[in-house]
C-alpha positions in Angstrom: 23.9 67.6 -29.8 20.2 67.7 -29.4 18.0 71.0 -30.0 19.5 72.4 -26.8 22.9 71.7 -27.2 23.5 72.1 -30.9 23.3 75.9 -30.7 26.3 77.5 -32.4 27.3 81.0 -31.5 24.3 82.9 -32.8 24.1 85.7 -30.3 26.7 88.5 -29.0 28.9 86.3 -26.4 26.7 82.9 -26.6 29.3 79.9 -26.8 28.6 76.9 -29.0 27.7 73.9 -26.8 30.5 71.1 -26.9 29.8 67.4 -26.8 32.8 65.2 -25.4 32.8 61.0 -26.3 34.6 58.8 -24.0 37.4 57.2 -26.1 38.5 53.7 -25.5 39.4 50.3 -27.4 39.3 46.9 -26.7 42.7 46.0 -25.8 45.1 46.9 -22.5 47.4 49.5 -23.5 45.1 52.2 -25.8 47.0 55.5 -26.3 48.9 55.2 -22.5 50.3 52.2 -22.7 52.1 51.1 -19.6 49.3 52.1 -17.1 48.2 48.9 -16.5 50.9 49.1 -13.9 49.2 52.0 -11.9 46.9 51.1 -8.7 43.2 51.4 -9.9 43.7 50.9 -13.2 41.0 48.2 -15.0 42.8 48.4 -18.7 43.2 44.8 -18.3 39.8 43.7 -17.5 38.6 44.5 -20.7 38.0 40.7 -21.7 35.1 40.8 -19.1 31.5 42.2 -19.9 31.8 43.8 -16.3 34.1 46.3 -17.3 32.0 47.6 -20.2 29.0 47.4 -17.9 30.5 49.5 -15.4 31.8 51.7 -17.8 28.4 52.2 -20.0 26.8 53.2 -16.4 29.5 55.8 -15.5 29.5 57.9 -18.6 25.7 57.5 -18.6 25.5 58.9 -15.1 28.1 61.9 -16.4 26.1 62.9 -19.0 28.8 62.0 -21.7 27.9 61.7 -25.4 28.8 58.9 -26.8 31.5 55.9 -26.0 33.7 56.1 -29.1 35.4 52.6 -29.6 38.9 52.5 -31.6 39.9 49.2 -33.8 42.2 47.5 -35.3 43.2 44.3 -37.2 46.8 43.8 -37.1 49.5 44.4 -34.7 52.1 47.4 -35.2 55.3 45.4 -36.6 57.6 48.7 -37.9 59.5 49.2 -34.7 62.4 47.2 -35.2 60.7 45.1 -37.8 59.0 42.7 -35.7 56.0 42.7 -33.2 57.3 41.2 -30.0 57.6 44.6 -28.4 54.2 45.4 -29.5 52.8 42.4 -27.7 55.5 42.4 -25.1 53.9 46.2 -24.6 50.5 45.2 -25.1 50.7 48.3 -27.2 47.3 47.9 -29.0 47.5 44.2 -28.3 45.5 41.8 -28.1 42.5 43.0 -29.5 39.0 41.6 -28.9 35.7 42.9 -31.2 34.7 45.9 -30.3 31.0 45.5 -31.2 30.4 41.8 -28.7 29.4 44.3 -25.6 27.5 46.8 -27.0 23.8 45.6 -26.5 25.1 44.8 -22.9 26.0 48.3 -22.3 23.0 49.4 -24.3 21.1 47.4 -21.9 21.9 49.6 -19.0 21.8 52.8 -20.0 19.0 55.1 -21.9 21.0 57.9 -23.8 24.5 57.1 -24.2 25.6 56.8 -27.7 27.9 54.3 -29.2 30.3 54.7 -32.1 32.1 52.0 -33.0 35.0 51.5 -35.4 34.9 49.1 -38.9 36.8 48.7 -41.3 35.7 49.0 -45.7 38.6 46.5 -46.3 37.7 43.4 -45.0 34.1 42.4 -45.0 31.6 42.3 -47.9 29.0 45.6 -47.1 26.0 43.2 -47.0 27.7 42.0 -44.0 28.3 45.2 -42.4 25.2 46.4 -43.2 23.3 43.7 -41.1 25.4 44.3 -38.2 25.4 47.9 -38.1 21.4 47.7 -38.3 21.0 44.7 -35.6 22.9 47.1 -33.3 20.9 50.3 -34.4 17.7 48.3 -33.5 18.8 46.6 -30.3 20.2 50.4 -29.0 17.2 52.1 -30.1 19.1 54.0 -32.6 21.8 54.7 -30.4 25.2 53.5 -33.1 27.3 55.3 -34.9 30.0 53.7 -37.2 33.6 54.9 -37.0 34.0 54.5 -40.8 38.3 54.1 -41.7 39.9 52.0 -44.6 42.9 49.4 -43.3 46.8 50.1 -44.2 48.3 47.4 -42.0 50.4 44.6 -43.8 50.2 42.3 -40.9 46.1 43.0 -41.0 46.0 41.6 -44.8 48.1 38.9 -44.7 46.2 37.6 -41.6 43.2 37.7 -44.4 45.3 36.1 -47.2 46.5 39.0 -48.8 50.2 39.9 -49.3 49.9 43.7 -49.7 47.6 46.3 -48.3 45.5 48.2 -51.5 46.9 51.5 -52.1 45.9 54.4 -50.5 44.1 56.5 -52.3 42.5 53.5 -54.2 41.4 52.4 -50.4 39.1 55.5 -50.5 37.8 55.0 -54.3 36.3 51.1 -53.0 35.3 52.8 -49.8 33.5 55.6 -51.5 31.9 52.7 -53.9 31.6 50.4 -50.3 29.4 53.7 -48.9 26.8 53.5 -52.3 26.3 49.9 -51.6 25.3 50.2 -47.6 23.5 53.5 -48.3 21.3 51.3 -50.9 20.7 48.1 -48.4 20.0 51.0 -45.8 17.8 53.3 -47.0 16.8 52.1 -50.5 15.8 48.6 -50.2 13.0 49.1 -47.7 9.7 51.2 -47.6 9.1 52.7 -44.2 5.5 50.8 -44.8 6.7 47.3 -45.9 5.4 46.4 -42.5 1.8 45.3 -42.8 1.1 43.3 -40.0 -2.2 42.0 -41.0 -2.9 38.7 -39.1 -6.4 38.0 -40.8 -4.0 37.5 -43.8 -1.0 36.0 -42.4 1.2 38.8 -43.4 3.7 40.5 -41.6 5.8 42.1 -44.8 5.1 43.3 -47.7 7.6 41.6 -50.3 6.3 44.1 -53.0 8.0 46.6 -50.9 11.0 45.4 -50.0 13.1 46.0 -53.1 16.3 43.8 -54.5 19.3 45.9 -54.3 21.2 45.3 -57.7 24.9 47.0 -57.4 27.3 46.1 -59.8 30.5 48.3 -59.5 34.1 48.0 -60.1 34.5 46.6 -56.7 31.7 45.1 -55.2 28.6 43.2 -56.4 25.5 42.5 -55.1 21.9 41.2 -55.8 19.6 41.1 -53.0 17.0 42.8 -50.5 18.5 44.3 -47.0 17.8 41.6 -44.9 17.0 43.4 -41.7 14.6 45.9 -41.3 14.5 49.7 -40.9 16.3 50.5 -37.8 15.6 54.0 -36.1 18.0 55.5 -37.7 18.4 53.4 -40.8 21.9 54.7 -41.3 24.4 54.7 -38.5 25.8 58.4 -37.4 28.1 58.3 -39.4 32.2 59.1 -38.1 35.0 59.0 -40.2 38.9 59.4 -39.0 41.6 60.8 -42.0 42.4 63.9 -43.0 44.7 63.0 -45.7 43.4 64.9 -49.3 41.8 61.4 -50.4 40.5 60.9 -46.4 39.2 64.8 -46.8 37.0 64.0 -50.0 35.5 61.4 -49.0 35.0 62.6 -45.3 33.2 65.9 -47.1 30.9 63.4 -49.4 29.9 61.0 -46.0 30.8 62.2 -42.8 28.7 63.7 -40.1 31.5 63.8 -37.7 35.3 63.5 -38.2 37.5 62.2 -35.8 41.0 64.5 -35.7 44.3 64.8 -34.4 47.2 66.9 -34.5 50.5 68.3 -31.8 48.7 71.7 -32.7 45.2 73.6 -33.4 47.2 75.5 -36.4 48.5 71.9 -37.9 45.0 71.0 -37.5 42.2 73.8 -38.9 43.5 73.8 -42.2 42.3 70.0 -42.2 39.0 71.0 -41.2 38.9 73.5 -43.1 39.5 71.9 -46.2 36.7 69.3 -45.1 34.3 71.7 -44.4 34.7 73.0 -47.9 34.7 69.7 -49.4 31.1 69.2 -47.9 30.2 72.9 -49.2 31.3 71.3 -52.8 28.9 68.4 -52.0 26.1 70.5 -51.5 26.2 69.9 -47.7 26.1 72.6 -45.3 29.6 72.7 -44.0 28.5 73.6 -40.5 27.0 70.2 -40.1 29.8 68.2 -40.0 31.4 68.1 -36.5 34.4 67.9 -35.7 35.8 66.0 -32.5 39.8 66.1 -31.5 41.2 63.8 -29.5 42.4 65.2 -26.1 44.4 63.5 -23.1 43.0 64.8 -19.6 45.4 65.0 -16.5 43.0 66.6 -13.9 43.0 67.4 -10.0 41.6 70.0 -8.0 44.7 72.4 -8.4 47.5 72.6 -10.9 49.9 71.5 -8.3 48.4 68.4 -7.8 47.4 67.4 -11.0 51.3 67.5 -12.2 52.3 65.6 -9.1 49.8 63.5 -10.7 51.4 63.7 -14.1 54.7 62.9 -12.5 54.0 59.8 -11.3 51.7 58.6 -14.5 55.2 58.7 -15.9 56.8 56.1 -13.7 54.1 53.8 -15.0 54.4 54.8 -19.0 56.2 52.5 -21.5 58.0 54.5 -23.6 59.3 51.6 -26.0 55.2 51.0 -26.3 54.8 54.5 -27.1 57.4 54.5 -29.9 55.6 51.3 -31.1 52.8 53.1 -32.1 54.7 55.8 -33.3 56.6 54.0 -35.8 53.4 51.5 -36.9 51.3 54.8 -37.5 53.9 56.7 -39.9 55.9 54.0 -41.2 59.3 55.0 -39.5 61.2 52.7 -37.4 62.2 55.4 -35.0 64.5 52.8 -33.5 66.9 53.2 -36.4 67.3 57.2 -35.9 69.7 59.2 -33.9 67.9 60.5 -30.9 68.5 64.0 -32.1 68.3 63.6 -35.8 64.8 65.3 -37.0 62.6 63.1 -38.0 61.1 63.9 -41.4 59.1 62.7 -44.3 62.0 60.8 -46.0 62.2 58.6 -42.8 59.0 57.2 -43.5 60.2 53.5 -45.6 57.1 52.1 -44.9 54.3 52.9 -47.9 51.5 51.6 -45.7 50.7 54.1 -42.5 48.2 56.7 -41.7 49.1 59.0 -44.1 47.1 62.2 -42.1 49.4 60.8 -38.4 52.5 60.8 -40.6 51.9 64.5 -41.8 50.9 65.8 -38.7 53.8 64.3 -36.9 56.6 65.4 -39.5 55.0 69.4 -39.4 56.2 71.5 -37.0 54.5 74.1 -35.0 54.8 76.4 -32.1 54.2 73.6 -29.8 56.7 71.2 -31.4 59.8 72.7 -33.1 61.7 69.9 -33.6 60.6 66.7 -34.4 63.1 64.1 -32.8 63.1 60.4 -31.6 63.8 62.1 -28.2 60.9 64.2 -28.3 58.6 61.4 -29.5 59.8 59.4 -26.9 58.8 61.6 -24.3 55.2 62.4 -25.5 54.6 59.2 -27.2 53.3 57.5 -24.3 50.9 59.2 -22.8 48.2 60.3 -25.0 49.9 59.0 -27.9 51.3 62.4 -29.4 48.0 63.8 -29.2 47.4 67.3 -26.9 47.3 66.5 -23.4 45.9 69.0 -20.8 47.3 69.0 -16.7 45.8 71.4 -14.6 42.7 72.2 -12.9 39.4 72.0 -14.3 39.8 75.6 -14.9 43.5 75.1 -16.7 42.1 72.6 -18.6 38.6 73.8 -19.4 41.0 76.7 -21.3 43.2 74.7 -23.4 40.3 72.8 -24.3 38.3 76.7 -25.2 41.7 77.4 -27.2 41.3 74.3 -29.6 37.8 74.8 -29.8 38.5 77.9 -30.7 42.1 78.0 -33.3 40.9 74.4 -34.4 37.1 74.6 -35.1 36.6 72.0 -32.9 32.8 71.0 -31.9 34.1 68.3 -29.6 36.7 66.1 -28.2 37.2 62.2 -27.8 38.6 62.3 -24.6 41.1 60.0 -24.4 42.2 58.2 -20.9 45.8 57.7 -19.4 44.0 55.2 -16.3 40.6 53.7 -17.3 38.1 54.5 -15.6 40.3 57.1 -13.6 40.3 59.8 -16.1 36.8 59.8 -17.2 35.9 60.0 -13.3 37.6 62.8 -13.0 36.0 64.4 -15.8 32.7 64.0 -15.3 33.7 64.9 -11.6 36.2 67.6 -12.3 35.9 68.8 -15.9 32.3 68.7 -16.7 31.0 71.1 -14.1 34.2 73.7 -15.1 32.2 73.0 -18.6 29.1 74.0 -17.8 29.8 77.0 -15.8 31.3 78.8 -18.8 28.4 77.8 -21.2 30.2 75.2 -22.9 28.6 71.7 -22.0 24.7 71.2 -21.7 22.7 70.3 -19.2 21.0 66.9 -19.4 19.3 66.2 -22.3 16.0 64.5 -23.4 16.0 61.1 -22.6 15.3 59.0 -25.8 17.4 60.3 -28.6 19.1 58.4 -31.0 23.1 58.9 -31.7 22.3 61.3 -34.9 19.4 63.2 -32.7 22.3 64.1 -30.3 23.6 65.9 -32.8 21.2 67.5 -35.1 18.2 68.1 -32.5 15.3 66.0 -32.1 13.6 64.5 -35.3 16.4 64.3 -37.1 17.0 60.6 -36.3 18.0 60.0 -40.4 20.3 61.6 -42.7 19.8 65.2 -43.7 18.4 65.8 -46.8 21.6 67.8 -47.9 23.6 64.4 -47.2 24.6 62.5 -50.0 23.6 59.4 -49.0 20.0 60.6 -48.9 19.2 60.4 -52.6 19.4 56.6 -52.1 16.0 56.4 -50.0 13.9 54.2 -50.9 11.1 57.0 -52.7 14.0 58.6 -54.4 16.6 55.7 -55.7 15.9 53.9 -58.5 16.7 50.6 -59.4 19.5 49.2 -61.9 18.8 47.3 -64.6 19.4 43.5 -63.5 22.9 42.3 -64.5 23.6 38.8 -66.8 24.7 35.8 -64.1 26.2 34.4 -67.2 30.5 34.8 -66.6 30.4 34.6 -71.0 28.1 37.8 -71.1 30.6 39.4 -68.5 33.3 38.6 -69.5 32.8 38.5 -73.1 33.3 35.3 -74.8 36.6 33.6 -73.6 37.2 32.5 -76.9 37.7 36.5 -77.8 40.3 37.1 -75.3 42.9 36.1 -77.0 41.8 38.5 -79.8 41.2 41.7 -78.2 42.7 41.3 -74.8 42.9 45.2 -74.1 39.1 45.5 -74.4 38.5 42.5 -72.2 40.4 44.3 -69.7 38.7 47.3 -69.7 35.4 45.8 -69.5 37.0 43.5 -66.8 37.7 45.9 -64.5 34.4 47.7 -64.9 32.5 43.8 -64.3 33.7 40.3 -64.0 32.6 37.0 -62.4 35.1 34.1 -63.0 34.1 30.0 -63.3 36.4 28.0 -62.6 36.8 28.2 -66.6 37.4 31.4 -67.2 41.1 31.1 -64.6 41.9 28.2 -66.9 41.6 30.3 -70.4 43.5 33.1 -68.4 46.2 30.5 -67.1 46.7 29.6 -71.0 47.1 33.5 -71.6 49.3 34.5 -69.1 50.0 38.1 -71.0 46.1 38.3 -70.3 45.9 37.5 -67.1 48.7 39.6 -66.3 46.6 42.9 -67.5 43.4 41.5 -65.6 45.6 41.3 -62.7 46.5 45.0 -62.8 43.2 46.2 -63.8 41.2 44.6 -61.4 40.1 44.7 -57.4 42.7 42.3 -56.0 39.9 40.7 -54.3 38.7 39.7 -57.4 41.3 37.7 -58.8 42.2 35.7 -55.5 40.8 32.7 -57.6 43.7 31.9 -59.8 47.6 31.9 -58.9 49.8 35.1 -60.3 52.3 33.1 -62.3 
């Protein structure tokens, strides 16, 4: 929100202004899949730039936040233990990269913001960190980063890997992942390393640009960011998980959390708990913002927009819905009664979103019962999240209740026809908005994603966030780490002698050579141990035996 929408309810019967993100992914069937089928709908014309084009210039025109882009890197494969009915759904499949059209939808508009979803788990953070700040810089400072840790099997084998990482060890590398971008970001490069002086033939300063030298437990690096300051340095940073692990490090990073839940009481004591976990940070817990995701069926009267609702059914999969049921908590709903309650215990699966799977097995006023025969009539439309039908009016007031019960600041708006239902919001919905306070008017032209938020001039991170005591006046340098694997790793020929203290000081550093996998081949009860105690990532270079 800028300056003029960011204000919270400071005065006697003042409402907190709102800001709603379009929410979309890059495949055909998103969280409705099955509408492909219905007249009008583009869902599978995703795969051309025109669609994102067209798109971009519609929620531009509607005054609409930000587009918020989902991801993923492996198809759902728990429903029945295979994926042919995700693909045969096109339930979240196939999936194209959703940061290829972003500088051609930058190129359209002026103000709308984009916040794109990438994964910790399979990409070195040098590598993220280039893209994220190519796309800052080519938007104006317009990106955000959807920041989630991968669970999929099917995702990590595709990549080499037989099993997922753990969960809560997915947050620990994430949380180490973070320390590493925020040091390329904002603590490699003085804001006056450009000089520019052609008398001298010098457009940089090398003396201050400064070598980032991380070495952790997971990642290591030695080298300068090699892109320069973008607006905003740091994306806006989102983050989606609300598990306890999700909620620390949401509370140490986030500026906005992405959240969903059946029900505004399942929901508020997660945002709660974030809120304090920022407080615990130092952070002021107010600035985090919180955006739930939020189905729209609108038309001018009630009566109509359930006609409408009606026939959206006749058009949804429900076998595609129960897909992504069963990939996002681990249950193959297909193996349970249709009346049997559905409950933690179903869950085989270890890998899943661990927040979906709590939400979806904790009942509520609006959902007593969790069946497979209520899943399958919510799943596919909205997938299980709150859907509203009604008249701007009808739905302008569900929306004020989850504000309200949930401590919501804003809502991903997801769509059941693209770009149907974010027509008839901006049409509709928006106007019903800003007659009751809730929605600004338009905004400055200009502002970068995080200005949106925070008010103008705050284009980088707050000084209360963490990742602000690694600018580059404030961070200091580590002290530069041996390239020899001997000094590492200790020398091989000790080992064998004291193999506990190698692994200790293994899984705090370690480089192999080629050398190093042989003396561990030759010492398999030491290799074993490194195995355990170390990133798999890390040990990728010599077979388990």
């Amino acid at each position: 929100m800028s300056s003029q929408a960011s204000s919270s309810a400071t005065g006697e019967g003042k409402k907190k202004h709102i800001l709603i993100n379009a929410f979309d992914m890059s495949t055909i069937g998103h969280l409705s899949p099955g509408q492909w089928k219905q007249p009008g709908d583009q869902s599978t014309t995703k795969r051309r730039l025109d669609y994102w084009i067209n798109l971009a210039k519609l929620l531009e025109k509607g005054d609409i936040n930000a587009l918020f882009l989902a991801d993923t890197y492996g198809g759902y494969d728990t429903y029945e233990n295979s994926l042919d009915n995700c693909i045969r759904r096109a339930a979240q499949w196939p999936m194209t990269d959703p940061t290829i059209p972003i500088s051609a939808m930058a190129a359209v508009t002026k103000n709308l913001a984009f916040g794109i979803t990438a994964s910790t788990s399979f990409e070195p953070p040098f590598l993220l960190a280039k893209r994220f700040s190519s796309l800052d810089h080519f938007t104006q400072g317009r990106i955000g980063w959807n920041i989630v840790t991968s669970w999929k099997k099917s995702a990590f084998k595709a990549i080499g890997i037989e099993t997922p990482i753990e969960h809560d060890e997915r947050y620990l590398q994430a949380d180490e992942y973070m320390q590493v971008l925020y040091k390329l970001w904002e603590g490699s490069w003085s804001d006056d390393a450009v000089v520019a002086d052609a008398t001298k033939d010098e457009y940089f300063d090398p003396d201050r640009i400064r070598t980032i030298k991380h070495h952790g437990k997971y990642y290591d690096l030695e080298s300068r960011h090699i892109v320069d300051p973008s607006p905003q340095r740091t994306p806006f940073l989102f983050q989606a998980g609300t598990s306890e692990a999700g909620s620390t490090f949401g509370g140490k990073h986030a500026e906005a959390v992405f959240v969903s839940s059946h029900s505004p009481s399942v929901l508020r004591p997660k945002v709660d708990s974030i809120r304090r976990q920022a407080a615990a940070h130092g952070r002021d817990p107010r600035s985090i913002k919180f955006f739930g995701t939020f189905t729209p069926i609108l038309a001018r009267t009630d009566e109509e927009a359930q006609a409408k609702y009606q026939d959206l059914r006749k058009s949804a999969s429900t076998v595609g819905g129960l897909v992504l049921f069963s990939g996002w908590t681990g249950i193959d709903i297909s193996k349970l009664p249709l009346d049997q309650e559905i409950t933690a215990a179903d869950s085989k699966e270890a890998h899943k979103v661990t927040s979906i799977m709590s939400a979806f097995t904790t009942t509520s006023a609006e959902m007593t019962r969790w069946t497979p025969r209520t899943v399958a009539e919510k799943a596919s439309i909205g997938g299980l999240g709150p859907v509203g039908i009604g008249s701007p009016a009808t739905v302008a007031d569900e929306m004020e209740r989850w504000i309200k019960e949930a401590d919501l600041d804003g809502f991903n708006i997801a769509y059941v026809t693209t770009p149907g239902t974010f027509e008839d919001v901006i049409e509709l919905l928006i106007p019903e908005l800003r007659r009751r306070g809730l929605y600004p008017e338009k905004l400055e032209e200009g502002l970068t994603a995080r200005e949106k938020v925070y008010g103008k001039g705050q284009s980088k991170l707050r000084d209360d966030h963490f990742g602000s005591s690694f600018k580059y006046d404030v961070y200091r340098e580590e002290a530069a780490h041996s390239e020899k694997s001997g000094d590492e790793l200790g020398n091989r020929e000790e080992i064998a002698k004291a193999p506990e203290a190698c692994v200790i000081a293994g899984a705090a550093q370690i480089r192999y050579s080629g050398s190093d996998a042989a003396v561990l081949d030759k010492e398999p009860s030491v290799g074993s141990q490194l195995r355990e105690a170390l990133p798999r990532h890390l040990f990728k270079q010599w077979p388990r035996p």
